[in-house]
C-alpha positions in Angstrom: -11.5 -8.1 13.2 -11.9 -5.0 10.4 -9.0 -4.7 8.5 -8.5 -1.5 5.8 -6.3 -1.1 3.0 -5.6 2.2 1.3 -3.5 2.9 -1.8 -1.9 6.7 -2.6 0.0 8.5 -4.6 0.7 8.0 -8.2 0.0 4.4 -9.3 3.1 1.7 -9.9 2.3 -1.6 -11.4 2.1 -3.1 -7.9 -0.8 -1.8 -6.4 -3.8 -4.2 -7.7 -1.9 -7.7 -7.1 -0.7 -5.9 -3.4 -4.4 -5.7 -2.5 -4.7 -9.2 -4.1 -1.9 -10.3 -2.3 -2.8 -9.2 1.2 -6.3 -10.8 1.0 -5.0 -13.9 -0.2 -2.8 -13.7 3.2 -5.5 -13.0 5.3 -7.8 -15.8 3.3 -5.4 -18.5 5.5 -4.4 -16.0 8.2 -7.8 -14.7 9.6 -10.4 -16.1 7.6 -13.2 -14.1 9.5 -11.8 -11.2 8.9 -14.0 -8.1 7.5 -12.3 -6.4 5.1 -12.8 -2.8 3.4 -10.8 -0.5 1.1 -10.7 3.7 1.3 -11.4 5.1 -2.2 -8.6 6.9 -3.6 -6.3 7.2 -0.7 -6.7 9.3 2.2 -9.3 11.6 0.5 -11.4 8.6 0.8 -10.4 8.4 4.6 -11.3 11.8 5.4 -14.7 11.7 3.6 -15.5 7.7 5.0 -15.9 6.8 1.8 -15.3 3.0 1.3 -16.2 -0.2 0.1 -16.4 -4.0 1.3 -14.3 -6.6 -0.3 -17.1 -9.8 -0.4 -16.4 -13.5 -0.4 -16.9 -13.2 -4.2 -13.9 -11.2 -4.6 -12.0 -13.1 -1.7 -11.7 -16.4 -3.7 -10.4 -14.5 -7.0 -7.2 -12.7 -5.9 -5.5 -13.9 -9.0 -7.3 -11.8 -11.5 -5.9 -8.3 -9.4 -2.2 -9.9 -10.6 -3.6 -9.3 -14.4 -4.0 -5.7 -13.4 -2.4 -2.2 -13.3 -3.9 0.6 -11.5 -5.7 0.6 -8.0 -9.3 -0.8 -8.1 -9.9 1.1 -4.8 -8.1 4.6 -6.5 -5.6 6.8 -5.5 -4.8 10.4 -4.3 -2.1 12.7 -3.5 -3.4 14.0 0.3 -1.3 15.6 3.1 -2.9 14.9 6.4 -0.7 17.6 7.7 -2.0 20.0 5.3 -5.0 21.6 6.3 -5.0 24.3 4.1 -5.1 22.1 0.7 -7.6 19.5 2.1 -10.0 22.5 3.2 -9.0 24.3 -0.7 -10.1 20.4 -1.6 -13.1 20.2 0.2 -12.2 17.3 2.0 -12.5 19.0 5.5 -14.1 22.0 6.4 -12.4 25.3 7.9 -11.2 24.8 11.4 -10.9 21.2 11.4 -8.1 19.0 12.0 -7.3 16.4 8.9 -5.5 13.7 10.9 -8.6 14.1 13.8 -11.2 13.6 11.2 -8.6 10.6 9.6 -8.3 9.5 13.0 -12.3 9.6 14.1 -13.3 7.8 10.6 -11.2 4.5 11.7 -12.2 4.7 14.8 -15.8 4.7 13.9 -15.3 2.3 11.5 -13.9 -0.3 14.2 -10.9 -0.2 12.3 -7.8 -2.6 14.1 -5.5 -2.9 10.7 -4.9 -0.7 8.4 -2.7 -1.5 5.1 -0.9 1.5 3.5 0.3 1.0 0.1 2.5 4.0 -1.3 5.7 6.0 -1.2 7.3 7.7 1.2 4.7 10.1 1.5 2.0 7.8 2.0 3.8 6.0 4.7 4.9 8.9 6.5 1.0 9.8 7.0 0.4 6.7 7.7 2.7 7.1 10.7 1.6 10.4 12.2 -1.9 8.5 12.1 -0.7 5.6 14.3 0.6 8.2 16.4 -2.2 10.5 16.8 -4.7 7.5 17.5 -2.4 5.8 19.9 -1.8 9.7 21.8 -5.5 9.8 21.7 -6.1 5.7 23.3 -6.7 4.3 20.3 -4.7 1.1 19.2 -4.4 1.3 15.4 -1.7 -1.3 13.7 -0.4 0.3 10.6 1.6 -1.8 8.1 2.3 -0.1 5.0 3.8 -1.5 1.3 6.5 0.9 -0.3 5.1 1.4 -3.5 7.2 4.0 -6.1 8.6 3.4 -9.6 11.3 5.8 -8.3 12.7 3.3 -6.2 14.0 6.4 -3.6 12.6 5.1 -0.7 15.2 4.7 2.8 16.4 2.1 3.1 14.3 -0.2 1.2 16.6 -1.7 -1.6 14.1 -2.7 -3.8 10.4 -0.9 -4.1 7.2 -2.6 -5.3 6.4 -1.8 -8.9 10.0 -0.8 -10.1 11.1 -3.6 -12.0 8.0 -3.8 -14.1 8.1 0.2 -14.8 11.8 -0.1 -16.1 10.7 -3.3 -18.1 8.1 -1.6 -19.7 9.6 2.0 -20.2 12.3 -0.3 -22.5 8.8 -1.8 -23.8 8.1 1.7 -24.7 11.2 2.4 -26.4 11.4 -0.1 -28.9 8.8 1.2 -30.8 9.9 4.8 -31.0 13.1 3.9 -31.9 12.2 3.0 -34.6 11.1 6.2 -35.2 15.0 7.3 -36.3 13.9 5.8 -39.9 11.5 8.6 -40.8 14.1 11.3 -41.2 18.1 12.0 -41.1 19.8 13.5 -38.1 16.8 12.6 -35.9 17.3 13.0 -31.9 15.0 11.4 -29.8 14.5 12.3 -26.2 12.9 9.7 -24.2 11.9 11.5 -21.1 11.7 8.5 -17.6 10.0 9.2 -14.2 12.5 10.0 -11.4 12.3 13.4 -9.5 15.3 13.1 -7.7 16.4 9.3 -7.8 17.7 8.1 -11.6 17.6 4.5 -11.1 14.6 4.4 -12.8 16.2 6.1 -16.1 19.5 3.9 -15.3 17.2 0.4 -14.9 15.5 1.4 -17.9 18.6 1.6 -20.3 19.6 -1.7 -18.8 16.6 -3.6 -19.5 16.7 -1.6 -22.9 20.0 -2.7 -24.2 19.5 -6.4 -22.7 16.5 -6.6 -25.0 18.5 -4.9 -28.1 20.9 -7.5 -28.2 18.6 -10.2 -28.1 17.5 -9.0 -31.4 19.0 -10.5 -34.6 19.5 -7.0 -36.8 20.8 -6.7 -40.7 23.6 -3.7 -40.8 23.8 -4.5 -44.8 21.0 -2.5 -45.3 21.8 -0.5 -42.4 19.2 -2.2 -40.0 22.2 -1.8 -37.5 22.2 -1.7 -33.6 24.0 1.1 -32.8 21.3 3.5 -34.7 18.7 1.7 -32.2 21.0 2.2 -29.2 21.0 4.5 -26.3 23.6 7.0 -26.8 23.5 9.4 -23.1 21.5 8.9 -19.8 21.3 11.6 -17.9 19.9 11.5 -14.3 20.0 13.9 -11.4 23.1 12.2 -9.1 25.2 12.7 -12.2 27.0 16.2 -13.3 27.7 16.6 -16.6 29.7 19.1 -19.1 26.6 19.9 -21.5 29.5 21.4 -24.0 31.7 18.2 -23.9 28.6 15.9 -24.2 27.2 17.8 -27.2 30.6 17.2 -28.9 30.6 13.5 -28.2 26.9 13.4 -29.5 27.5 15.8 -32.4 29.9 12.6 -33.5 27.6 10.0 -33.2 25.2 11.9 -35.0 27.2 12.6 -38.0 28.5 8.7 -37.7 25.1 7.3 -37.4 22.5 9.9 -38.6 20.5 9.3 -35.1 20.7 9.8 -31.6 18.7 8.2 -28.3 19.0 9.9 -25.1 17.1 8.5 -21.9 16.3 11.3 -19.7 15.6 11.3 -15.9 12.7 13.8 -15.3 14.4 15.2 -12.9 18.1 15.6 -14.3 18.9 19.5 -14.6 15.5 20.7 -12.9 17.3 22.9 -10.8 19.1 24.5 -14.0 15.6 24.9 -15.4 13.4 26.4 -12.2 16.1 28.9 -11.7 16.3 30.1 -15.7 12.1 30.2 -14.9 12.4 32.3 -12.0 14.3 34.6 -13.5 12.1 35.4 -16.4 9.3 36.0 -13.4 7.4 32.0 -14.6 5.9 31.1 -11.1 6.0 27.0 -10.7 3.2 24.5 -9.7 3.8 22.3 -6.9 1.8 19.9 -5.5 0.2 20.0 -1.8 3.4 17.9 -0.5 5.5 20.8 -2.0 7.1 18.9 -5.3 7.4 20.5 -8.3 5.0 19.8 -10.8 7.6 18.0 -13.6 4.8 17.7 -16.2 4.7 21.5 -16.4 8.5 21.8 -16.1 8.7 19.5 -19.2 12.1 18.7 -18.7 12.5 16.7 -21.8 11.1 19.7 -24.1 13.8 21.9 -22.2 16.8 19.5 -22.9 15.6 19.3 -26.5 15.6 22.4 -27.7 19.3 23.1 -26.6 20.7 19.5 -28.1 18.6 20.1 -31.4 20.6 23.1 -32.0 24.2 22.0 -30.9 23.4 18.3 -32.8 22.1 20.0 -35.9 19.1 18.0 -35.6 16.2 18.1 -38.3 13.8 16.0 -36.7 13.3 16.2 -33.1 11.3 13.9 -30.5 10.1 13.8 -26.9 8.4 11.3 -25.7 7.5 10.6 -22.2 7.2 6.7 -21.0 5.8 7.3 -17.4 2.1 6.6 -17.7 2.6 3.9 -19.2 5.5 2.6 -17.4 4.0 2.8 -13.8 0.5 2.0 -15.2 1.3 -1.7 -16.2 0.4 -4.9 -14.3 3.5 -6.6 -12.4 5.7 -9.0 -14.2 7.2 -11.6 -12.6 9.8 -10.5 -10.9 7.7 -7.9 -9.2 4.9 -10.6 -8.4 7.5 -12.8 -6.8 8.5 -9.7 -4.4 4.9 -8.6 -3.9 3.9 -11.5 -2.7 6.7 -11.9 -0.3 6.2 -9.1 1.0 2.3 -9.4 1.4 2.3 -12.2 3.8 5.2 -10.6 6.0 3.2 -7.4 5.8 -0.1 -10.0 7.3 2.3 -11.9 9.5 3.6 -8.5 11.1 -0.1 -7.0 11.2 -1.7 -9.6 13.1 0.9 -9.8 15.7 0.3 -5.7 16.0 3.8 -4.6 14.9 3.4 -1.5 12.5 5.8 -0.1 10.0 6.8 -0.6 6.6 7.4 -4.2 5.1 10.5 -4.2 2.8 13.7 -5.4 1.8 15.7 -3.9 4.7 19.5 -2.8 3.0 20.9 -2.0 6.3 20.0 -5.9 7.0 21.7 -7.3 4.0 18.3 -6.5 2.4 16.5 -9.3 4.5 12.6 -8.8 4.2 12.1 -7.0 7.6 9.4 -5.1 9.3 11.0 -1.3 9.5 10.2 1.0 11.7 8.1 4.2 10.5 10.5 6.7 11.8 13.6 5.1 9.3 11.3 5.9 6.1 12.0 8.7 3.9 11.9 9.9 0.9 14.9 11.1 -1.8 17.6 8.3 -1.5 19.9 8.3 -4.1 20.7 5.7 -6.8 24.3 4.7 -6.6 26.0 5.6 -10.2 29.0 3.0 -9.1 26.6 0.2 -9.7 28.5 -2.1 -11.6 26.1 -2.5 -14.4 25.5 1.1 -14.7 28.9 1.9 -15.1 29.3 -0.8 -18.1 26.3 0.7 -19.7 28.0 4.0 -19.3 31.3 2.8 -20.8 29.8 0.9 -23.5 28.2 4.2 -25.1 31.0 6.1 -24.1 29.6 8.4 -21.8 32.2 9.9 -19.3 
């Protein structure tokens, strides 16, 4: 038996200890087992490159737990693309991405193959089960759902996402203390999420549950509320920009700071249409997404609040890379390896899909069918602990 694994996408601080995770399954599970990773996603699929994993690396899964990143690499590849992967040089002109995707596993005796990604990467993972199985080949695909977004239907909880939010408020602490250096300072602390805020939300939470286990001295005005987060803004929530800049303008004057956490995608649409109109074209990437780190939503949202604020010192900084780049705490371990040895369980009985925490199933780890992923679900703002973060910094 061959099995494959094949990580994609951006990175999330799951992806090492998922590989580790899967081989320590398969250590018990199918001990014989050959097994081989595609370098940096499906790029490495469609030009067969790959490497072993040895016994050596077999007996030592632990160590990939101590790790962020992806020691086989990632990409962002559409299989359905042809036109980026020929512009890539992946394929050449007239060829067929998911054929040649299909034709490398199949010379490579491939019988499982372990997806670990978003959406995206599951999605292609799916039209390749399909094409091979259309075509007489009998692939098993069972993929991971890796994003720090955690947007993925209808997973509840995503690989990686707890450990990004822990270590965006990580992030946070030290530039906080940035508000010392100068009166009336804003500081804008800009959180991955294209279209999903829990991220931002999550982030505040684990924020402001770490500030008040700090022990702070307001007599020399060392005082919590200066190192508190004062607005969140994320893309499921509206808000009055005028109305919020008064509310802020207060706090400013009260406490001579202010700390908003910022959703990378909150108010894009406000943005690419005042970017349009002054004839900017945008990137996007070969999956059609806007390119955010050209968008620079935080620098956007800065400029207008350091005028209304009356801010003299004004900062932007973006916790993302080194967020998703982290290795996985604890509570992310405990749910990646859960989900590992259903994902081997589910493989070697040749059921594909995506192995998650299934919320239409009271969020039971389940085996869900490729057809129910997609990308872009919501976070629900009538969480309860959202909404006492929100009424504890009196945002409306």
């Amino acid at each position: 038996m061959k099995i494959a694994f094949l990580t994609a996408g951006g990175i999330a601080p799951c992806l090492s200890a998922s590989i580790g995770g899967l081989i320590e399954n398969y250590n018990s599970l199918a001990p014989k087992a050959e097994l081989v990773g595609y370098l940096n996603g499906y790029k490495g699929l469609l030009m067969g490159q790959k490497i072993s994993f040895p016994d050596s690396v077999k007996s030592k899964t632990s160590i990939m737990d101590t790790f962020g990143g992806s020691p086989i690499g990632n990409s962002r590849v559409k299989l359905t693309n042809s036109k980026n992967c020929i512009e890539k040089g992946y394929i050449k002109e007239g060829e067929n991405p998911l054929e040649i995707a299909a034709k490398q596993l199949m010379n490579d005796n491939i019988n499982i193959l372990h997806t670990i990604g978003g959406d995206d990467t599951n999605t292609m993972a799916a039209q390749l089960s399909f094409f091979l199985k259309e075509n007489g080949y009998n692939l098993t695909v069972v993929g991971l759902p890796k994003t720090v977004d955690n947007d993925v239907f209808p997973i509840k909880q995503t690989l990686g996402a707890f450990t990004a939010a822990e270590q965006g408020a990580v992030f946070f602490e030290n530039v906080s203390n940035e508000n010392t250096t100068s009166s009336r300072q804003l500081i804008v602390h800009e959180i991955m999420g294209r279209n999903c805020g829990w991220l931002t939300a999550f982030t505040a939470k684990e924020y402001r549950d770490r500030l008040n286990n700090k022990e702070f001295l307001p007599e020399i005005l060392i005082d919590q509320s200066r190192w508190d987060v004062d607005a969140v803004y994320i893309p499921e929530m509206d808000f009055d920009f005028n109305q919020e800049c008064e509310r802020l303008l207060e706090k400013m004057n009260e406490k001579d700071s202010v700390n908003i956490f910022l959703s990378e995608g909150a108010g894009t649409e406000t943005i690419v249409r005042e970017l349009e109109s002054s004839g900017a074209s945008i990137e996007r990437d070969a999956f059609g997404h806007i390119a955010l780190d050209t968008l620079n939503p935080g620098q956007w949202f800065a400029k207008q609040f350091t005028k209304m604020l009356k801010a003299e010192k004004t900062l932007v900084q973006k916790s993302g890379y080194f967020a998703r780049s982290a290795a996985p705490n604890a509570k992310d371990l405990k749910l990646i390896k859960s989900s590992c040895r259903h994902a081997c369980e589910m493989a070697l009985s040749g059921n594909s899909g995506v192995v998650g925490l299934d919320d239409e199933k009271n969020n039971q780890m389940s085996l869900i069918d490729f057809k129910r992923i997609k990308g872009g679900k919501p976070f629900d703002i009538n969480e309860e602990w959202f909404q006492a973060i929100l009424s504890n910094i009196g945002q409306k």
